[in-house]
C-alpha positions as CSV (number, residue, x, y, z in Angstrom):
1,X,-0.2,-17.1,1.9
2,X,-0.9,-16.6,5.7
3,X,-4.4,-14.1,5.7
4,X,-3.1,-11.0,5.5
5,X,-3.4,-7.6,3.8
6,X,-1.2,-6.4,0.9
7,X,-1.0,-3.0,2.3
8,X,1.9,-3.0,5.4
9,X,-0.2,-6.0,6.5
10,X,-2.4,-3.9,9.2
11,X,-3.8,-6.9,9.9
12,X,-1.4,-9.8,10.0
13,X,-2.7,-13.7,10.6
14,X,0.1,-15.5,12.1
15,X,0.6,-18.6,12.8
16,X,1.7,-18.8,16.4
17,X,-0.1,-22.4,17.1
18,X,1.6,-23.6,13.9
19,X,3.9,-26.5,16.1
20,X,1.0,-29.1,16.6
21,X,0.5,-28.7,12.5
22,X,4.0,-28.0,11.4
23,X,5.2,-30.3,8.4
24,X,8.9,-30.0,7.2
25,X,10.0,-31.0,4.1
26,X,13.3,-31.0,2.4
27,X,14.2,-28.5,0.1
28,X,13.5,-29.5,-3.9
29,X,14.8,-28.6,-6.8
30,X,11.6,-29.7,-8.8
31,X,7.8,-28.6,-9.1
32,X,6.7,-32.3,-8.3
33,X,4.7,-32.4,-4.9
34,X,6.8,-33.1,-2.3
35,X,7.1,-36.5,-0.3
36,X,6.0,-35.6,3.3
37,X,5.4,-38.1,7.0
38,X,2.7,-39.3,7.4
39,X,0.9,-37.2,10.1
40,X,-2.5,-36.4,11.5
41,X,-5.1,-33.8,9.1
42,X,-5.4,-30.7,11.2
43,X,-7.7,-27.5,10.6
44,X,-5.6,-24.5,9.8
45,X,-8.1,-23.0,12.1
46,X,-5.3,-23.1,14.9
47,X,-2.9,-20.9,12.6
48,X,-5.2,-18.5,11.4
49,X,-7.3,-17.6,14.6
50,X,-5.2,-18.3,17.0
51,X,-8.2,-17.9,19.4
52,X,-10.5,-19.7,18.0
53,X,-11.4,-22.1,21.0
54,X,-11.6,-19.1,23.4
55,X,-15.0,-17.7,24.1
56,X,-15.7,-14.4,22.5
57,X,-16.0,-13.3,26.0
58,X,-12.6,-14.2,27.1
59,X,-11.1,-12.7,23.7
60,X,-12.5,-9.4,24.9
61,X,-10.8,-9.7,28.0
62,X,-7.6,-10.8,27.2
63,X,-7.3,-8.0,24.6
64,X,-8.8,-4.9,27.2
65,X,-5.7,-6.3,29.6
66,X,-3.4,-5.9,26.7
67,X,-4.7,-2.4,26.0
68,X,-4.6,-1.4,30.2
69,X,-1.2,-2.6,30.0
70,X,-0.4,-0.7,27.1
71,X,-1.6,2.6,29.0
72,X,0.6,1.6,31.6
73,X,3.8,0.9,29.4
74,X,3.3,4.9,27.9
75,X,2.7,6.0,31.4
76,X,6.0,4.7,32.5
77,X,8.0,5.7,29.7
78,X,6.7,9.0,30.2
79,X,7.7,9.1,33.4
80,X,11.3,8.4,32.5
81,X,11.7,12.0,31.4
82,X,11.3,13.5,34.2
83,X,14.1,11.5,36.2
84,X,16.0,12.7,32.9
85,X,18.9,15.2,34.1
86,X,19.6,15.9,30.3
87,X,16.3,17.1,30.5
88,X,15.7,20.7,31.8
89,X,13.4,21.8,34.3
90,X,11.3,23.9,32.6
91,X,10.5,21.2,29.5
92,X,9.1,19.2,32.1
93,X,6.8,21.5,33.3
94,X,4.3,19.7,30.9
95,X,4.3,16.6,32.2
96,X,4.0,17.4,35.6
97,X,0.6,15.9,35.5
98,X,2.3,12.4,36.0
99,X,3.2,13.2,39.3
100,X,-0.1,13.2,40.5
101,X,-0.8,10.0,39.2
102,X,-1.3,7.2,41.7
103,X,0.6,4.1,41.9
104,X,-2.3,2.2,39.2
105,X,-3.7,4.9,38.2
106,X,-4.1,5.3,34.4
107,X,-2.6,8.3,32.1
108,X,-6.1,8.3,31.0
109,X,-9.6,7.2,30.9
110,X,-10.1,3.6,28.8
111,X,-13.4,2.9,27.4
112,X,-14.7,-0.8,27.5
113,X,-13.6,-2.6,24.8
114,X,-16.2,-2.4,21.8
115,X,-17.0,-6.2,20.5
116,X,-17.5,-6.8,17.0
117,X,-21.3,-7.5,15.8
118,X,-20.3,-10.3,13.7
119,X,-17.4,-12.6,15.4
120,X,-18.0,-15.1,12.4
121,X,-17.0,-14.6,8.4
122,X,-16.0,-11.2,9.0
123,X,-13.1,-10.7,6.6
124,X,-13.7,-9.1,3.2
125,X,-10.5,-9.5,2.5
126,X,-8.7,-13.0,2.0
127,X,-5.6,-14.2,0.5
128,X,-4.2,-18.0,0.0
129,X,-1.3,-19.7,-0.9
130,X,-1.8,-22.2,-4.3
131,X,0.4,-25.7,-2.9
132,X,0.4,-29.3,-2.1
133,X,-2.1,-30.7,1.1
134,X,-0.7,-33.2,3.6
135,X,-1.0,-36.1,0.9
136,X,0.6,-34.1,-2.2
137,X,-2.6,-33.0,-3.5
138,X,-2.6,-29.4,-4.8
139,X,-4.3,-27.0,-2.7
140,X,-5.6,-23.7,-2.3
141,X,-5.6,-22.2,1.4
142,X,-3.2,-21.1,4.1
143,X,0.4,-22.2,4.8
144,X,0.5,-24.7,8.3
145,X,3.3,-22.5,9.9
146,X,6.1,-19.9,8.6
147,X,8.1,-20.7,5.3
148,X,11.2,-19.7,6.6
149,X,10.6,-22.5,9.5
150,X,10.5,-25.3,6.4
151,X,6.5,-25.5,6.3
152,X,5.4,-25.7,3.0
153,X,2.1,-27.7,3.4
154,X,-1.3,-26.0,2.5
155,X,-4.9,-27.2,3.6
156,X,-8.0,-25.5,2.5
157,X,-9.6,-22.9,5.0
158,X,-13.0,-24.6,5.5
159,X,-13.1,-24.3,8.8
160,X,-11.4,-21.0,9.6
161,X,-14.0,-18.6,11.3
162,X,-13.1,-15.9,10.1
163,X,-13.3,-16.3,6.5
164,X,-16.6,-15.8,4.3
165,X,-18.5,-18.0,2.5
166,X,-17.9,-16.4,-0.8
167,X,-13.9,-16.3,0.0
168,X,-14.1,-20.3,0.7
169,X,-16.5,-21.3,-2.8
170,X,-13.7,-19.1,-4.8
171,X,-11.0,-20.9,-3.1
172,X,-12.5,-24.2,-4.0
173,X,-13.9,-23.2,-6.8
174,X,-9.8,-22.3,-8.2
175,X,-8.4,-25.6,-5.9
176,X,-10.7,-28.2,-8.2
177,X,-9.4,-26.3,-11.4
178,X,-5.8,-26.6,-11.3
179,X,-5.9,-29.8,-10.0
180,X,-6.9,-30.6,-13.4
181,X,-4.4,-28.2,-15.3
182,X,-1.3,-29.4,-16.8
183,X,0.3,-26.3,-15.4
184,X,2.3,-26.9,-12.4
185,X,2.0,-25.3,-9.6
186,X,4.6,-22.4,-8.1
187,X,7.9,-24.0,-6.3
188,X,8.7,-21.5,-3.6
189,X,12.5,-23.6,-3.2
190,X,12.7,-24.2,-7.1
191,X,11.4,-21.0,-8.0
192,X,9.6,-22.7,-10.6
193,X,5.4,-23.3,-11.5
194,X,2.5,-21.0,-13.2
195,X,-0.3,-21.3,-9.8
196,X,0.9,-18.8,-7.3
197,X,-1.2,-16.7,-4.9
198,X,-5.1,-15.8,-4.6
199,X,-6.9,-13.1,-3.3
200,X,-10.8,-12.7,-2.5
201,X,-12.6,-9.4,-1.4
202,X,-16.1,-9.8,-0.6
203,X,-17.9,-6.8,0.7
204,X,-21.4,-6.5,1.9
205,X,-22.4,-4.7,-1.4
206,X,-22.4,-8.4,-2.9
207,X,-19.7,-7.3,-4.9
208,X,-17.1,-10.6,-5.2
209,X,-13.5,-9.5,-7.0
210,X,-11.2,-12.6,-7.8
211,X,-7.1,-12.1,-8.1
212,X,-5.6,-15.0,-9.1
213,X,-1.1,-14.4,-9.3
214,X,0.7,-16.3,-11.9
215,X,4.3,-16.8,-12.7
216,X,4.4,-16.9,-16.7
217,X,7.8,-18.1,-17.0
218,X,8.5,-20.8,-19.7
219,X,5.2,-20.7,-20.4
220,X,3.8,-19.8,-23.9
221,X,1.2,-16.9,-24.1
222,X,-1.1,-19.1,-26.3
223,X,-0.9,-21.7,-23.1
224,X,-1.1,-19.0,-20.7
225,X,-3.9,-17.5,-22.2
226,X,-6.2,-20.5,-22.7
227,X,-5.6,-21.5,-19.6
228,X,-6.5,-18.0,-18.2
229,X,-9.7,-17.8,-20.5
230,X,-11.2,-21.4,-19.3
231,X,-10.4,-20.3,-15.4
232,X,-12.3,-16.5,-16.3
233,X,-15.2,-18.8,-17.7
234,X,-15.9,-20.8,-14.9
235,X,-15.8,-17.9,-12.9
236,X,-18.3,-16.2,-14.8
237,X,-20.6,-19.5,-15.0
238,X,-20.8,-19.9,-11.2
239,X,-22.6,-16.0,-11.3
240,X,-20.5,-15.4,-7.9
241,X,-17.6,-13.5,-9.1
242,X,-18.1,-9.9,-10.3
243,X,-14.5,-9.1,-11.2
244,X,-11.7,-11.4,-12.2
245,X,-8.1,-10.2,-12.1
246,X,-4.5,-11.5,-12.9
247,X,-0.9,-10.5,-11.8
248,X,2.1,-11.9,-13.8
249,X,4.9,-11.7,-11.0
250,X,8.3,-13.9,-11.5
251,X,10.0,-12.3,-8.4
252,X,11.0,-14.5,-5.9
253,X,9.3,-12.8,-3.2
254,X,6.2,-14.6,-2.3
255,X,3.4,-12.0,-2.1
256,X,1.0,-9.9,-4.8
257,X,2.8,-6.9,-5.6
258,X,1.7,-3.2,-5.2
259,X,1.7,-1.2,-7.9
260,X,2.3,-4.1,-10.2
261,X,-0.2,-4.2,-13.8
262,X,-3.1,-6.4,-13.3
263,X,-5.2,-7.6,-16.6
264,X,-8.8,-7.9,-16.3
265,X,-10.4,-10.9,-17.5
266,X,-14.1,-9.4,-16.9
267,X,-15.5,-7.3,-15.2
268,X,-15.1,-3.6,-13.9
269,X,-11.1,-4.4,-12.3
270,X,-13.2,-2.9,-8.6
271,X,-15.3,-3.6,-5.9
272,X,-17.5,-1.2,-4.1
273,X,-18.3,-1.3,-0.4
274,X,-20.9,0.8,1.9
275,X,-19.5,2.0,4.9
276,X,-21.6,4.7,7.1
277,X,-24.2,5.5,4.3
278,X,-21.5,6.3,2.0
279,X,-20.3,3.7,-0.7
280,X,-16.5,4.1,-2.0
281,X,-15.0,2.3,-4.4
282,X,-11.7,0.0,-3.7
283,X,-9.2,-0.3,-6.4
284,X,-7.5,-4.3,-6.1
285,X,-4.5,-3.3,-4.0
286,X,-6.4,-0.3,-2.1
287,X,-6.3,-0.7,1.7
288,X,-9.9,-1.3,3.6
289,X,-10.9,-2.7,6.8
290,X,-11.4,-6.3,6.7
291,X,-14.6,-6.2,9.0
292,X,-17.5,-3.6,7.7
293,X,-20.0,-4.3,10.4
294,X,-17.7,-3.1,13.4
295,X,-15.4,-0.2,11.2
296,X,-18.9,1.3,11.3
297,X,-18.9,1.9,14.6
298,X,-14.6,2.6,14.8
299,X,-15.6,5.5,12.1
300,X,-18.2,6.5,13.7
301,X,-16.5,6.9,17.3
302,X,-13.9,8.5,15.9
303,X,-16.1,11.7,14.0
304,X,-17.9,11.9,17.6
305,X,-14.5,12.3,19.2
306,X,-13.5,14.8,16.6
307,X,-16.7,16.9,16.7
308,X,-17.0,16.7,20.1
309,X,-13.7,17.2,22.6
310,X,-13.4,16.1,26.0
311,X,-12.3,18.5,28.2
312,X,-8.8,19.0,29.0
313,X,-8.0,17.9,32.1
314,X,-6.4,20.8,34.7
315,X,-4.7,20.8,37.8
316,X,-7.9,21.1,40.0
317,X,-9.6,18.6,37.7
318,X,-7.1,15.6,36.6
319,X,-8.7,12.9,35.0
320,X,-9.7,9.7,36.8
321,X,-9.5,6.3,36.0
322,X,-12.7,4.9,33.8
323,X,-14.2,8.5,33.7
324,X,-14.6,11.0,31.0
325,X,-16.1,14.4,31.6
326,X,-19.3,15.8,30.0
327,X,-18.5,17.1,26.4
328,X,-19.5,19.8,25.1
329,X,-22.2,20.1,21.7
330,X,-20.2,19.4,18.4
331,X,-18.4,22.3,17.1
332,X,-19.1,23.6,13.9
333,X,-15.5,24.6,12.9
334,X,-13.7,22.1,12.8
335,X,-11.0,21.4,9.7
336,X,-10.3,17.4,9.7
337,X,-6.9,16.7,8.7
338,X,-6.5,13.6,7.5
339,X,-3.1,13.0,7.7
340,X,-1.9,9.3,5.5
341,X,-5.4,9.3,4.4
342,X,-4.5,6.2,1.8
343,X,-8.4,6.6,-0.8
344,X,-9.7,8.7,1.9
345,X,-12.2,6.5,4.0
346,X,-11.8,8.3,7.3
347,X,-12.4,12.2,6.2
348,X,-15.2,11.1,3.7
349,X,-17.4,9.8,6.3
350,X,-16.4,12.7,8.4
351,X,-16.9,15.6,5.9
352,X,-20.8,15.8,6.7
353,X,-20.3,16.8,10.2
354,X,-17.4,18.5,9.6
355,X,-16.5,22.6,8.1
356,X,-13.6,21.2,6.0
357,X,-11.5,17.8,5.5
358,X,-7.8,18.2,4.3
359,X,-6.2,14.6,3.1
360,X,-2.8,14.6,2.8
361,X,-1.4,11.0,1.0
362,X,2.0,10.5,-0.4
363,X,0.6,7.8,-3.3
364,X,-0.3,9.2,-6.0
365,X,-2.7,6.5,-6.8
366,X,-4.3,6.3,-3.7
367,X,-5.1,10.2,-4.1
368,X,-6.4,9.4,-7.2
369,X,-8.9,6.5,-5.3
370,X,-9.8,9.2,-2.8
371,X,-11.1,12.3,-5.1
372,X,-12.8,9.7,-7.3
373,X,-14.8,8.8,-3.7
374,X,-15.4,12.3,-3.1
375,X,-16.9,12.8,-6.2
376,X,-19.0,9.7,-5.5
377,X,-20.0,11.1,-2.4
378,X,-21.1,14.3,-3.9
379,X,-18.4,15.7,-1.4
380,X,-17.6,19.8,-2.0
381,X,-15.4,20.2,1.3
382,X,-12.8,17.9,0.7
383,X,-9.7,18.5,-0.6
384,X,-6.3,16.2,-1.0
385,X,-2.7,17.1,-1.8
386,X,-0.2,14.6,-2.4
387,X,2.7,14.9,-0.4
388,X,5.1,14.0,2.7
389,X,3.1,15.2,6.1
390,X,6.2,17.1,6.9
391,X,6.2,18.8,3.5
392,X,2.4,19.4,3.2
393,X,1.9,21.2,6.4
394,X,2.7,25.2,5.1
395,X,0.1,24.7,2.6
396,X,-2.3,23.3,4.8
397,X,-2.5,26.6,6.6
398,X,-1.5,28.8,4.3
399,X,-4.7,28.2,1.7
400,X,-7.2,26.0,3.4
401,X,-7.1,26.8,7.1
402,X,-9.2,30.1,7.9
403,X,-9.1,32.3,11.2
404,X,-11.4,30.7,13.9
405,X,-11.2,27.4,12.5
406,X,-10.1,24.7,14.8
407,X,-8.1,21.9,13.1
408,X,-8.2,18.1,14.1
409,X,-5.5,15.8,12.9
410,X,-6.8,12.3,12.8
411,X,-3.9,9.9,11.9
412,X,-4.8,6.2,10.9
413,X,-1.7,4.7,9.9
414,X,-0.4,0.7,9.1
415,X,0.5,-1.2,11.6
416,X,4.1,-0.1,13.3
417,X,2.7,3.6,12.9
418,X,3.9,6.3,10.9
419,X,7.6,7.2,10.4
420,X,9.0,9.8,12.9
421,X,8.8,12.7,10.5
422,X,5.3,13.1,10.7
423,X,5.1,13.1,14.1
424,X,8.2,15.7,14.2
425,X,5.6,17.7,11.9
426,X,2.4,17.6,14.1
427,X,4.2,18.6,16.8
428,X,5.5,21.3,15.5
429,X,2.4,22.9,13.9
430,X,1.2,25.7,16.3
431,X,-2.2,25.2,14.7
432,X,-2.8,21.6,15.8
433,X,-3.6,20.8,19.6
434,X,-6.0,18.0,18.9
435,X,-5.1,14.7,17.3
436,X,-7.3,11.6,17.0
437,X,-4.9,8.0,16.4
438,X,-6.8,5.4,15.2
439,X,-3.9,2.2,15.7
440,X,-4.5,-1.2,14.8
441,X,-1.4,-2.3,17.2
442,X,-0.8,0.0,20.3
443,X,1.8,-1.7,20.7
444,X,3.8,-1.4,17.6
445,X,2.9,1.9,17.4
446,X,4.2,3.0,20.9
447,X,6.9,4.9,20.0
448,X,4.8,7.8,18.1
449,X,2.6,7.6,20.9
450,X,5.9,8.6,23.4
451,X,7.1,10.7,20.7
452,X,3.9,12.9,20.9
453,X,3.6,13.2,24.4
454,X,7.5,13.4,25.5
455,X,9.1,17.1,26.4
456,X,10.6,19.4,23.8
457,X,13.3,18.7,22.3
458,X,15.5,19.8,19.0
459,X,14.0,17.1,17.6
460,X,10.4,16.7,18.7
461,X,10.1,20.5,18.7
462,X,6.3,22.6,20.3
463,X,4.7,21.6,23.3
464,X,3.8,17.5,24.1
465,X,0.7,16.3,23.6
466,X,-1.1,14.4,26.7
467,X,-3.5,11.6,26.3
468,X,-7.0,12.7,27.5
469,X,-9.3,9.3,26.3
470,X,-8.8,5.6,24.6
471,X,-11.1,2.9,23.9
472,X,-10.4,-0.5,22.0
473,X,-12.8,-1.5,19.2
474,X,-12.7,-5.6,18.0
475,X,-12.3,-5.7,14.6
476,X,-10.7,-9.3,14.3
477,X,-12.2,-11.6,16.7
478,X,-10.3,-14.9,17.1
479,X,-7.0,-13.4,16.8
480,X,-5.0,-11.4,19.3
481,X,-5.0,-8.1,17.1
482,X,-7.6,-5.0,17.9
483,X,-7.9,-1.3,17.4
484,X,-7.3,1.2,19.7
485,X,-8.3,5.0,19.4
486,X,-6.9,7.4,22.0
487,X,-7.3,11.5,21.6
488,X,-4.2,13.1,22.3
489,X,-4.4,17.4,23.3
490,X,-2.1,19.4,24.4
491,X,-2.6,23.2,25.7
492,X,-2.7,26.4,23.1
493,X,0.3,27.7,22.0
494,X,0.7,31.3,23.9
């Protein structure tokens, strides 16, 4: 597979420079390794980190102009409402504050972009494709291109920057055993082979867990699980791997499957990771950032912002470009609500500083994930219900939200952002004016960022939000994708 996540892929690896690399092959109807042209060896480097030859420098640069842009695409779409004659008068009384906006000027204030303190072998989380290399070899890394173009060929990632150490030993480590097995390997035209997929998450704990995705068709379990057992033994000889897993999958879509059973082969079936003094424990298909070092300091941002408020911006007092007000000392009652929580990374590092977290997860299993991490933590102020956002909100209030507490939504959700509903549902809770969006693409998420800040309507009912700060933080250097936090506020219900 291309690098990417299992979860909604938050953070995709795609293979935009693909062309210079691209081999086509016909379609097969056999497992044998296809006949390709003869063409020059290039790095997947070019596919996978598309900006690998760009100074880290430059990379911040490009991405901060992305991000200023960004501000300036919500600003004018904002603005569209109030040339609106569908819209009335009075519902754009709250975003009258555009007006008095100058031709450049931003909607808010945006931070300098926040590098990453590691720009090399920063992903704990890596997953390849098991093919055939440029001379018919099988091979364990990344696809050259897109399978739907025609590119089947695979070459090992030994010189992607982005990838570990440990990731690239396992990788090799698999690639030199099934070029010995008499198992073929997975045909994604023929739909036919045992090697499929692998997956590698190496986290700065030490901790190394292996997945290794087999089809098992027309093969016999006594093959399957000698095969299995000789792979699990050179795993365990090399002293690198703490957990091996495997996935039986027969479907024809080409990816490791949520929810799907995995068999251990040894080891605990986790991996445990330390993120802001705290150390939680990842279940195989749980989502977690891919770079430790700089989600410290996303986290960490983010529970300053959430303890601390800017000031909201009045008529007297609008806020200017690149300039944030003084803030005033943390408060001491705030409830986080951490809406989409997932295993409940965000609120846990949060509940120190905080009166009261609130997660609220639809999977079962990742709620499940989170209260065993609480429990880890030693945590007595968290507490999760599993539910729809929309559907969670009256208990929220009605059990865990106390007079004079002041409650904080922090949202942190995959890559195109969460589905309308919950925005519908923080907008129309009386009792949240703050919310803290943690987005790993601004600009696939732009729509819940209009849909927050746009007038009342009968659909996106209570007063808009307005954006009051943002900053970018570098999570995935060498490749066009970033994070981007903005708090959103919006006025006290009267």
């Amino acid at each position: 597979m291309q690098l990417q996540s299992i979860r909604e892929t938050r953070e995709p690896i795609t293979a935009t420079n693909a062309a210079e690399t691209r081999v086509r092959v016909q379609r097969r109807k056999t497992c044998e390794p296809p006949k390709r042209r003869s063409t020059t060896k290039s790095r997947p480097c070019g596919a996978v980190v598309v900006q690998f030859r760009t100074p880290y420098e430059e990379q911040l640069a490009i991405k901060s102009n992305r991000f200023k842009n960004g501000l300036g695409t919500l600003k004018k779409n904002l603005l569209g409402f109030l040339n609106k004659r569908d819209v009335a008068e009075e519902k754009k009384a709250d975003l009258q504050y555009l007006t008095k906006l100058h031709r450049g000027d931003r909607i808010c204030p945006l931070e300098d972009i926040v590098p990453s303190p590691i720009i090399d072998d920063y992903r704990t989380k890596c997953e390849f494709t098991i093919g055939f290399d440029l001379d018919g070899k099988r091979a364990v890394g990344f696809l050259l291109g897109l399978y739907k173009d025609g590119v089947t060929t695979v070459l090992p990632p030994t010189d992607c920057k982005n990838v570990p150490a440990a990731a690239k030993f396992v990788a090799t480590t698999l690639q030199d055993f099934i070029q010995t097995s008499e198992l073929a390997v997975y045909d994604r035209v023929s739909k036919e082979g045992f090697w499929r997929l692998l997956q590698v998450r190496s986290h700065t704990t030490g901790d190394v867990l292996v997945i290794v995705q087999v089809n098992p068709a027309n093969v016999s379990d006594d093959v399957k699980k000698a095969t299995l057992d000789s792979l699990s033994e050179l795993f365990q000889k090399t002293g690198k791997v703490t957990t091996f897993l495997v996935q039986e999958s027969s479907e024809k879509h080409n990816g490791f499957i949520e929810g799907a059973p995995m068999k251990v082969w040894f080891g605990d079936g986790v991996i445990y990771e330390e993120l802001l003094g705290l150390r939680f424990r990842i279940s195989p298909t749980a989502f977690f950032q891919v770079n430790t070092e700089a989600t410290n300091g996303l986290y960490g941002r983010v529970r300053q912002w959430c303890q601390n408020p800017a000031p909201f911006p009045t008529d007297e007092s609008e806020a200017k470009e690149d300039e944030v007000a003084a803030v005033p000392e943390s408060k001491k009652n705030i409830v986080l609500l951490d809406l989409c929580c997932g295993t409940g990374t965000i609120g846990l590092t949060m509940a120190p500083e905080v009166k009261k977290v609130i997660g609220v997860e639809m999977v079962a299993e990742a709620v499940e994930d989170a209260k065993f991490n609480a429990n880890l933590q030693n945590c007595k102020n968290v507490t999760y219900i599993c539910s729809k956002v929309e559907d969670a909100m009256k208990e929220v209030f009605s059990k865990h939200v106390k007079e004079g507490d002041e409650v904080v939504a922090v949202l942190d959700p995959p890559r195109a952002g969460v589905h309308s509903a919950v925005i519908q549902a923080v907008r129309a809770c009386k009792g949240i004016n703050r919310v803290v969006f943690v987005s790993c693409d601004f600009e696939a998420a732009m729509s819940n960022f209009i849909d927050l800040c746009r007038p009342n309507s009968k659909k996106f009912q209570g007063r808009p939000f307005r954006p009051i700060r943002s900053i970018p933080f570098d999570l995935f250097p060498h490749t066009p994708h970033c994070e981007f936090v903005m708090e959103l506020a919006r006025k006290s219900f009267e």
